[in-house]
C-alpha positions, 0 to 999 in steps of 0.5 A: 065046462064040460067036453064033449069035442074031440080033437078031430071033431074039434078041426074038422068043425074050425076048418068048416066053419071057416070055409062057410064063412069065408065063402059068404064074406066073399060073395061064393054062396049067400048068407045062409053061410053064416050058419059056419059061426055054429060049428066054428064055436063049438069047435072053438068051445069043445063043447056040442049042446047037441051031443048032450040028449044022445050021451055022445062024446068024440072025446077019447077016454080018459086014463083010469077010466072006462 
């Protein structure tokens, strides 16, 4: 499958997801909060369907390629 999560992108989007989520299991914010399963798989996945129209990639380059 294709890539296109780096790793800071990847830990920024788990710890999101998460906050969102637990916060709403909580009871701190409604269940808009739900949305955090969203980033939480695509950090999960490293892979981000909105990424793809724009060409965009968090991810460094490869050795040997440029």
């Amino acid at each position: 499958m294709l890539q296109n999560v780096g790793t800071v992108d990847r830990v920024i989007r788990i710890i999101v997801g998460l906050g969102l989520i637990a916060a709403t299991v909580l009871g701190h914010i409604g269940p808009w909060g739900w949305i955090g399963v969203v980033p939480l798989a695509t950090g999960v996945f490293r892979f981000c369907p909105a990424y793809l129209p724009f060409g965009l990639s968090s991810c460094g380059l490869k050795s040997g390629k440029r």
